[in-house]
C-alpha positions as CSV (number, residue, x, y, z in Angstrom):
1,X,122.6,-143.9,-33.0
2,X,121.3,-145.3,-36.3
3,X,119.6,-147.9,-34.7
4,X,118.1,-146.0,-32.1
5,X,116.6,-143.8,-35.0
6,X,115.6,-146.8,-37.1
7,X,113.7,-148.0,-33.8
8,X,111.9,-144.7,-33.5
9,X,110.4,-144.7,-37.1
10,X,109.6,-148.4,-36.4
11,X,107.2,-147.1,-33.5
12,X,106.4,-143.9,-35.0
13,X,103.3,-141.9,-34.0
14,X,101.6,-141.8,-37.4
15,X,101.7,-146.0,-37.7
16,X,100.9,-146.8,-34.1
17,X,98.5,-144.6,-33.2
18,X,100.2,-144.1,-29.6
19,X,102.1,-141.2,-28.5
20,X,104.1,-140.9,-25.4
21,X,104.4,-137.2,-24.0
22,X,106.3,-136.7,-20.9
23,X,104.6,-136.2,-17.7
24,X,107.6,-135.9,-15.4
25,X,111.1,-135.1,-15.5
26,X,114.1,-135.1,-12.8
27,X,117.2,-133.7,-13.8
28,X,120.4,-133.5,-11.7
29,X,123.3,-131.4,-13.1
30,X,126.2,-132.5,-11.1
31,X,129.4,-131.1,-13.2
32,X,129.2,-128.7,-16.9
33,X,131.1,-130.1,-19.8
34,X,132.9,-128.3,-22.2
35,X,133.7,-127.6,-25.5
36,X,135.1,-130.4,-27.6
37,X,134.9,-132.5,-24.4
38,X,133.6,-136.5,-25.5
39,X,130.4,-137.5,-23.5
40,X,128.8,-140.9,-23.5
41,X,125.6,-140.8,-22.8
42,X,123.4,-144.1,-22.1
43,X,119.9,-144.2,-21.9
44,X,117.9,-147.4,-20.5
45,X,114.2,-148.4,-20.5
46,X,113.6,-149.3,-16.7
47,X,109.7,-149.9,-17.1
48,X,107.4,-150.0,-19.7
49,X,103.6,-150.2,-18.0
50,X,101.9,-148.9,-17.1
51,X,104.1,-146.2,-18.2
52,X,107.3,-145.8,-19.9
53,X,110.2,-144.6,-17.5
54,X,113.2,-144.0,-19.0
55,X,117.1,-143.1,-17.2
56,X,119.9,-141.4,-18.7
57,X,123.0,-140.7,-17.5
58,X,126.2,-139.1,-19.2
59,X,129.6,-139.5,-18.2
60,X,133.1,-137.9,-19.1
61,X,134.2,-140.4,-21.7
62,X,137.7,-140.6,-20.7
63,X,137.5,-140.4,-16.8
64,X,133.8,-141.8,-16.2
65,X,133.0,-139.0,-14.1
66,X,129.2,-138.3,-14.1
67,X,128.5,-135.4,-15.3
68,X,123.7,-135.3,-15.1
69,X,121.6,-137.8,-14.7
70,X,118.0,-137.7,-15.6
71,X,114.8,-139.8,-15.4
72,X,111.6,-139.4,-17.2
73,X,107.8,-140.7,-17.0
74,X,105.9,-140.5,-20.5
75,X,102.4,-141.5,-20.5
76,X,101.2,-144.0,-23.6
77,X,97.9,-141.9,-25.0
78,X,96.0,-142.8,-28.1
79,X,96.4,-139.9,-30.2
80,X,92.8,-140.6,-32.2
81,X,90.8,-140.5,-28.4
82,X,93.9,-138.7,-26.7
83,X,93.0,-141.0,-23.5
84,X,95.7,-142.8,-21.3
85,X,96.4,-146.2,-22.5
86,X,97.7,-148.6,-19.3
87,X,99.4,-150.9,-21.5
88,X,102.5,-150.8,-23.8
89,X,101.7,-151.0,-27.6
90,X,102.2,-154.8,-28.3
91,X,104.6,-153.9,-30.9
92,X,106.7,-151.9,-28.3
93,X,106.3,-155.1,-26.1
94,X,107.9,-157.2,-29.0
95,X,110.8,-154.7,-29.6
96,X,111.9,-154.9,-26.1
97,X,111.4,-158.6,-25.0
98,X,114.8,-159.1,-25.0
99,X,115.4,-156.7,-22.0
100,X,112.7,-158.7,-19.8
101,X,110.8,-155.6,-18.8
């Protein structure tokens, strides 16, 4: 979780100039949790132009039993113009080069 938030500042609003509000959202509660119950929840980058599509998915910890599932479509807009941008901040591009997106 600390990286994940040490990312975020890294590609802050403020220092790119981009901003990435979400456009659409699926959500499919399949099972509530409770109280006290562990979750693990993973969240994946499936595309990142010409716009940023994320998944996430949480799971029982113990028996793996899905629990929701969710997807998400955020636009990249340039927050001085506040018009669509079609391609991923190169410094976004360089952060996830690893994951061959």
């Amino acid at each position: 979780l600390h990286s994940l938030r040490r990312r975020q500042r890294q590609m802050c609003i403020r220092d790119s100039g981009i901003a990435y509000p979400v456009a659409t959202m699926d959500l499919k509660f399949i099972k509530s949790c409770t109280f006290n119950q562990k979750l693990r929840v993973v969240s994946s980058v499936e595309e990142i132009e010409p716009c940023l599509i994320i998944k996430y998915m949480i799971n029982d910890a113990e028996t793996g039993e899905k629990l929701f599932k969710a997807k998400t479509m955020q636009i990249c807009v340039d927050v001085h113009t506040k018009e669509s941008v079609y391609s991923a901040p190169e410094r976004l591009k360089e952060k996830l080069a690893c994951c061959n997106l």
